[in-house]
N, CA, C and O of each residue as an XYZ file, in Angstrom:
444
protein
N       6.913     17.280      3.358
C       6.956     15.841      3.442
C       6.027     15.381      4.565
O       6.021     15.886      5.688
N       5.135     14.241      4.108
C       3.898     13.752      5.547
C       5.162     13.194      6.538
O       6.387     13.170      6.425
N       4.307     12.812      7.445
C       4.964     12.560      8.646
C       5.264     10.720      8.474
O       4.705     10.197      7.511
N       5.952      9.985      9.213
C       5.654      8.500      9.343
C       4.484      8.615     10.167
O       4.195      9.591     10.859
N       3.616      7.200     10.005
C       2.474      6.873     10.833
C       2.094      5.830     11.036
O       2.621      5.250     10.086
N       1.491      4.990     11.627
C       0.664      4.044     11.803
C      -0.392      3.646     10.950
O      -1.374      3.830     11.668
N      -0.822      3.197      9.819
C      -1.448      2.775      8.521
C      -2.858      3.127      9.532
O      -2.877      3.106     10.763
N      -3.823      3.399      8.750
C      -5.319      3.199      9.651
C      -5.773      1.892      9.550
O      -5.152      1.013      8.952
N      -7.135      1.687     10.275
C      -7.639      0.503     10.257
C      -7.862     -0.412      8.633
O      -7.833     -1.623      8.412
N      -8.099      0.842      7.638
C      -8.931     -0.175      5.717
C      -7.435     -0.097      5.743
O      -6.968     -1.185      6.080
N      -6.319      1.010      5.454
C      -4.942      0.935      4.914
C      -4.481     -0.513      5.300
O      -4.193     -1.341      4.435
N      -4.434     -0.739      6.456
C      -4.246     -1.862      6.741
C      -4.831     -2.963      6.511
O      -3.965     -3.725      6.081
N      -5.937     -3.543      6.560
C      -6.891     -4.884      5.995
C      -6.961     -4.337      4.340
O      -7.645     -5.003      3.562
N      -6.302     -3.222      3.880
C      -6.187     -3.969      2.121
C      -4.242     -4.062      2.446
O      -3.812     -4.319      1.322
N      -3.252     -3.990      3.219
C      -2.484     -4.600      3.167
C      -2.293     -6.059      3.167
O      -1.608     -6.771      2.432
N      -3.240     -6.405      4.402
C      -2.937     -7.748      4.585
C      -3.871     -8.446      3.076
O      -3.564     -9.550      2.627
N      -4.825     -7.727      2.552
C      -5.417     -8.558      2.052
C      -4.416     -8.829      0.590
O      -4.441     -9.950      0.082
N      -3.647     -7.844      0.042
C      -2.538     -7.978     -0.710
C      -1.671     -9.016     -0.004
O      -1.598    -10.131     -0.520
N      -1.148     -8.818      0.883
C      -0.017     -9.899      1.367
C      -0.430    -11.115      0.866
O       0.146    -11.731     -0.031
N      -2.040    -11.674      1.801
C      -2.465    -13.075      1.250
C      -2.678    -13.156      0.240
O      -2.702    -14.328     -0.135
N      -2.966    -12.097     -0.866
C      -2.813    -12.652     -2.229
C      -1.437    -12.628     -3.009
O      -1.221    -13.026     -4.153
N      -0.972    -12.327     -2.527
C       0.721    -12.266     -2.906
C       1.632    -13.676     -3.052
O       1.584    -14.364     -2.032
N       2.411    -14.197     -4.088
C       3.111    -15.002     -4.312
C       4.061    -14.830     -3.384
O       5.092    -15.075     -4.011
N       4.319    -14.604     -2.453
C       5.422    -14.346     -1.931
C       5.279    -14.508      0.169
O       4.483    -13.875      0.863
N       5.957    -15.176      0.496
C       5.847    -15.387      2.069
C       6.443    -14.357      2.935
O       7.541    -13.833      2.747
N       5.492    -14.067      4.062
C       6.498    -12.998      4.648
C       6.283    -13.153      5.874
O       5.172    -13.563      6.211
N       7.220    -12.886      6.807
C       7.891    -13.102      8.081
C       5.952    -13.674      8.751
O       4.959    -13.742      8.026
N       5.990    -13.895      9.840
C       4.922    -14.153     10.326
C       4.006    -12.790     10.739
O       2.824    -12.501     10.553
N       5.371    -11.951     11.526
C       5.131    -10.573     12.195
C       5.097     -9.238     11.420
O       5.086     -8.126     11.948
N       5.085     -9.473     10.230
C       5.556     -8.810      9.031
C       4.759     -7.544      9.185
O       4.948     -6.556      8.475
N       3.609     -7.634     10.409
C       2.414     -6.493     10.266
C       2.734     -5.524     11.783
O       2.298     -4.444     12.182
N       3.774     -6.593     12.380
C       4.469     -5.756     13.572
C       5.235     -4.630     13.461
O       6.273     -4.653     12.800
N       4.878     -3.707     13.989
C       5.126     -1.879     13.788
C       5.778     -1.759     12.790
O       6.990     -1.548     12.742
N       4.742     -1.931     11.541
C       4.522     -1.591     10.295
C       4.153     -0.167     10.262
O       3.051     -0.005     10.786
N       4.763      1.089      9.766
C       4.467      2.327      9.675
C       4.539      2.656      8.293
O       4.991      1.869      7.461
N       3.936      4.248      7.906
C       3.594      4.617      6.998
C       3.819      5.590      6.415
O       3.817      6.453      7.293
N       4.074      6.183      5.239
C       4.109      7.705      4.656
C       3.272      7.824      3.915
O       3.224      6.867      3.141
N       2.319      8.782      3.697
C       1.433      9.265      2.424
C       2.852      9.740      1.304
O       3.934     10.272      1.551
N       2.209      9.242      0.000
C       3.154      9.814     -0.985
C       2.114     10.788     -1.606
O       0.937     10.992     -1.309
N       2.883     11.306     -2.524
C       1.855     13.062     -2.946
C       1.892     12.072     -4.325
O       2.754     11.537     -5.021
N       0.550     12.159     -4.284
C      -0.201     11.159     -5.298
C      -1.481     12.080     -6.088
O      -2.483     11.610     -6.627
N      -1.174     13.221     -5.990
C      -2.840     14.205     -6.383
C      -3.731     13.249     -5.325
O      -4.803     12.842     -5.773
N      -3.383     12.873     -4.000
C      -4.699     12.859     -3.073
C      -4.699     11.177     -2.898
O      -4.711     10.703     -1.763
N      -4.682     10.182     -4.256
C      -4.964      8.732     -4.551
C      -4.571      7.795     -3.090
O      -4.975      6.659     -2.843
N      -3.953      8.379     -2.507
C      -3.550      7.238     -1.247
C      -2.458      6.573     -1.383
O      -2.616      5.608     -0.635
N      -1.260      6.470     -1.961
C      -0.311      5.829     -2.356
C       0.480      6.291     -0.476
O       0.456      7.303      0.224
N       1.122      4.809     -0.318
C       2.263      4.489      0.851
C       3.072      4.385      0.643
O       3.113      3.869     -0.474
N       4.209      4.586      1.104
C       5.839      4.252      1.470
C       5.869      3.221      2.495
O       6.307      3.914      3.413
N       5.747      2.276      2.908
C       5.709      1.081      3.891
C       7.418      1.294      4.585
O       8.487      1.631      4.077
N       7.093      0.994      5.655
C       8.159      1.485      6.354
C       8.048     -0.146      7.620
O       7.634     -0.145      8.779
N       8.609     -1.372      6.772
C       8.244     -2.860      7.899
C       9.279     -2.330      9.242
O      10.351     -1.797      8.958
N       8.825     -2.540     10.896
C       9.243     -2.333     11.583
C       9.607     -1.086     12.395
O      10.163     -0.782     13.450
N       9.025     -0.551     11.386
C       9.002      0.637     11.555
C      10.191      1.625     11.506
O      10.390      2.626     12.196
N      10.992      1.039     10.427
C      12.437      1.426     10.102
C      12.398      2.277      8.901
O      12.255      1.861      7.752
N      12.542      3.546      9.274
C      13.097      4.397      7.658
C      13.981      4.098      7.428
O      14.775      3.824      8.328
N      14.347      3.983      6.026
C      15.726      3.587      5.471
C      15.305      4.331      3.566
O      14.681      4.091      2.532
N      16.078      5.166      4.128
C      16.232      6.752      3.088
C      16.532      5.871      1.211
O      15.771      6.041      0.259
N      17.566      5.165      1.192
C      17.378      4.779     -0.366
C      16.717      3.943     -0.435
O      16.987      3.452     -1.532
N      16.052      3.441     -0.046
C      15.581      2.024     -0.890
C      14.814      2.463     -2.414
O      14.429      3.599     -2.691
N      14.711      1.277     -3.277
C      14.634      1.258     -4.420
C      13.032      0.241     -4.830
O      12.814     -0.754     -4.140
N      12.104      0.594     -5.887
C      11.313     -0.247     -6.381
C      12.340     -1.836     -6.914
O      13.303     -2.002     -7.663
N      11.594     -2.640     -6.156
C      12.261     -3.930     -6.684
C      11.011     -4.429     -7.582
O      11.267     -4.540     -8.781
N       9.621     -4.761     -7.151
C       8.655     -5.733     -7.732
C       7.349     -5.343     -7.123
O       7.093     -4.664     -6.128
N       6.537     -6.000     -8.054
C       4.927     -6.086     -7.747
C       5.058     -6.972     -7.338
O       5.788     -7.765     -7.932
N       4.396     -7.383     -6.019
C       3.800     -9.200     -5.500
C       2.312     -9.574     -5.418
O       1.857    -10.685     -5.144
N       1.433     -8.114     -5.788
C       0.132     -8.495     -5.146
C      -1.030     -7.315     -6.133
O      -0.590     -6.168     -6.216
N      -2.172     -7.530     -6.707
C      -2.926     -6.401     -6.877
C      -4.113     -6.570     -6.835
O      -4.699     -7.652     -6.817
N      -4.691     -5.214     -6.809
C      -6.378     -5.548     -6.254
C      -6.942     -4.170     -7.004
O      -6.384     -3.078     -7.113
N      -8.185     -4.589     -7.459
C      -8.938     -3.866     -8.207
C     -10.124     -3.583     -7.756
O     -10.778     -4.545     -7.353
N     -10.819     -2.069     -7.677
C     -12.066     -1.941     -6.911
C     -12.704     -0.649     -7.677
O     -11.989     -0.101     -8.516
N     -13.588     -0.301     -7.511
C     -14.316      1.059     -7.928
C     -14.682      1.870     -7.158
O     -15.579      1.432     -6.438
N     -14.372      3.000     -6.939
C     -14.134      4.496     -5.715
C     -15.867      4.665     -5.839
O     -16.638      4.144     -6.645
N     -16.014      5.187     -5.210
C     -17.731      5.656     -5.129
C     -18.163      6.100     -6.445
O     -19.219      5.684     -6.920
N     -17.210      7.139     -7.230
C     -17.711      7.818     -8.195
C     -17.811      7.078    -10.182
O     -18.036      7.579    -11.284
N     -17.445      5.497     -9.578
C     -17.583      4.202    -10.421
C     -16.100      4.894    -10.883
O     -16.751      5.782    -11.432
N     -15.330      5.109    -11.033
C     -13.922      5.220    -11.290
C     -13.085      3.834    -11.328
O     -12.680      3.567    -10.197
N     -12.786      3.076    -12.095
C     -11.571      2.019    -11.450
C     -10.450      2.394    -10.594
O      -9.579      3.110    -11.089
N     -10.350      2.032     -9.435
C      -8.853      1.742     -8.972
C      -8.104      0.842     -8.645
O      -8.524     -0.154     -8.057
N      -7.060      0.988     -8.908
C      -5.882      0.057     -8.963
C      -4.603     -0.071     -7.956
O      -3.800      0.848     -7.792
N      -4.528     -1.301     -7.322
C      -4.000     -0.978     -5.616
C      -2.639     -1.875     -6.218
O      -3.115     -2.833     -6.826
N      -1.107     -1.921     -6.275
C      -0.145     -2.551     -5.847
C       0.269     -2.508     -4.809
O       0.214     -1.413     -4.249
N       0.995     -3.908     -3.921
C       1.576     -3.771     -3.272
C       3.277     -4.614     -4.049
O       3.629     -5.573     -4.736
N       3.858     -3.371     -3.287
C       5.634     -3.888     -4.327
C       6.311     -3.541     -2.942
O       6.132     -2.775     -1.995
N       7.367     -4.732     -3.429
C       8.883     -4.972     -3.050
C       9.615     -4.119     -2.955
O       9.319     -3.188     -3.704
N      10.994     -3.865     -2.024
C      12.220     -3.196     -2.475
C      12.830     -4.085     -2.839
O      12.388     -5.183     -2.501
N      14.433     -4.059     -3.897
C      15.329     -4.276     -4.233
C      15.803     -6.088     -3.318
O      16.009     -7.236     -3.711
N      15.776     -5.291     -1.833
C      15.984     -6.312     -1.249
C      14.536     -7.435     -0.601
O      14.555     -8.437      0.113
N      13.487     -6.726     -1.214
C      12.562     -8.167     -1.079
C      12.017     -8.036      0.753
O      11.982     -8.918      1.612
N      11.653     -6.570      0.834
C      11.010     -6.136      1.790
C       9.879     -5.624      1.533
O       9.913     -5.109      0.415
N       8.526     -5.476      2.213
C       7.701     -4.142      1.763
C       8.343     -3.065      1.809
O       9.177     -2.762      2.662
N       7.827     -2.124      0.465
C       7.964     -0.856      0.010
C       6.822     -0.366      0.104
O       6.617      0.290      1.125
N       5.526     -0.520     -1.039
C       4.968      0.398     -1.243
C       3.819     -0.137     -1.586
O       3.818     -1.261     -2.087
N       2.672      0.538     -1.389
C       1.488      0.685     -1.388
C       0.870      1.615     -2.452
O       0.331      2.669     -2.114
N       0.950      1.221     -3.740
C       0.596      2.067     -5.589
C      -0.708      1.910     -5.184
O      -1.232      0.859     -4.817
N      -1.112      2.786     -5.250
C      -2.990      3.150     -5.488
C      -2.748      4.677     -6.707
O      -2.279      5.815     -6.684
N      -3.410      3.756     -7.632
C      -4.072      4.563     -8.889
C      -5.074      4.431     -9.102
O      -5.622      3.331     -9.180
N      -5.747      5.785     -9.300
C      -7.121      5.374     -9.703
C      -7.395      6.125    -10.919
O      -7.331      7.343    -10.752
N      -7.692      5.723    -12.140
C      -7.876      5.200    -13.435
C      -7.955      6.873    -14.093
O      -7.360      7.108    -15.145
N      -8.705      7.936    -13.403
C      -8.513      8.524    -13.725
C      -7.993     10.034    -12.956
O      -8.593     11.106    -13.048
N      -6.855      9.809    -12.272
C      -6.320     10.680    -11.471
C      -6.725     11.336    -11.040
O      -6.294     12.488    -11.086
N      -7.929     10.949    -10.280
C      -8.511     12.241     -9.643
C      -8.188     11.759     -8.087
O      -7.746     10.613     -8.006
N      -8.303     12.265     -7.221
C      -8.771     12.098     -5.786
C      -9.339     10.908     -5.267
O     -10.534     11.030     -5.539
N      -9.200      9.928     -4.734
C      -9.706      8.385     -4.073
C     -10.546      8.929     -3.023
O     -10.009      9.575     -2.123
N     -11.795      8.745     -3.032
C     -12.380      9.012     -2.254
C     -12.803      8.372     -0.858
O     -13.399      8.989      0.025
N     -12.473      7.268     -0.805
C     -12.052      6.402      0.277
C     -11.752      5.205      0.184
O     -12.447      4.609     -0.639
N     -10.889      4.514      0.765
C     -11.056      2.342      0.573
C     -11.919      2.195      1.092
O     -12.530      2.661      2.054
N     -12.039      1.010     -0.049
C     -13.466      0.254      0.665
C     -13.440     -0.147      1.652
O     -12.423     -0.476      2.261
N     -15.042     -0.236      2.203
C     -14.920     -1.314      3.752
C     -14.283     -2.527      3.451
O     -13.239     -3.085      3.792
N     -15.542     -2.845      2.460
C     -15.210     -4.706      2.316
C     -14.566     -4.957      1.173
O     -14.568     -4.319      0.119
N     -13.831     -6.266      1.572
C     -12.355     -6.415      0.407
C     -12.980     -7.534      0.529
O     -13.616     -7.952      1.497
N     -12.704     -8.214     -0.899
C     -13.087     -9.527     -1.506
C     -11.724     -9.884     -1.912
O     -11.511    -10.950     -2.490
């Protein structure tokens, strides 16, 4: 199992950039010791969002609020959710990329 962590600098600016596209309002501080888990994704980058930096062992997929679409270096589509738990917290950070291979990095620049 990865460790919790601190999101890096892109993990983070394609969070926020999901948040602002997201139907949904969230705390002001919502990005305050925000931590992280890699999920075993064959490599893709997928998160466990951990707001506050609180593990909390069941939580459950509640919802999609936000998605973003980009192409990995190797022209691949990928496909970024950010979803809800149950109770309408960040969960998770879905990065698929179209054809399961390895994400070779986020982009710099997010549109």
């Amino acid at each position: 199992m990865e460790s919790i962590r601190t999101p890096s600098r892109q993990e983070l600016n394609l969070i926020k950039l999901l948040v602002h596209k997201a139907a949904r309002i969230l705390p002001l501080n919502w990005e305050s010791d925000l931590k992280v888990r890699s999920l075993q994704d064959g490599g893709m980058g997928s998160l466990l969002l951990f707001p506050k930096g609180i593990f909390v062992e069941d939580r459950k997929f509640g919802e999609r609020i936000s998605e973003y679409h980009f192409r990995d270096v190797d022209g691949v589509e990928v496909i970024v959710s950010l979803n809800f738990d149950t109770k309408g917290e960040l969960f998770e950070l879905d990065v698929w990329k179209t054809d399961f291979s390895p994400l070779s990095h986020l982009p710099n620049k997010l549109q």
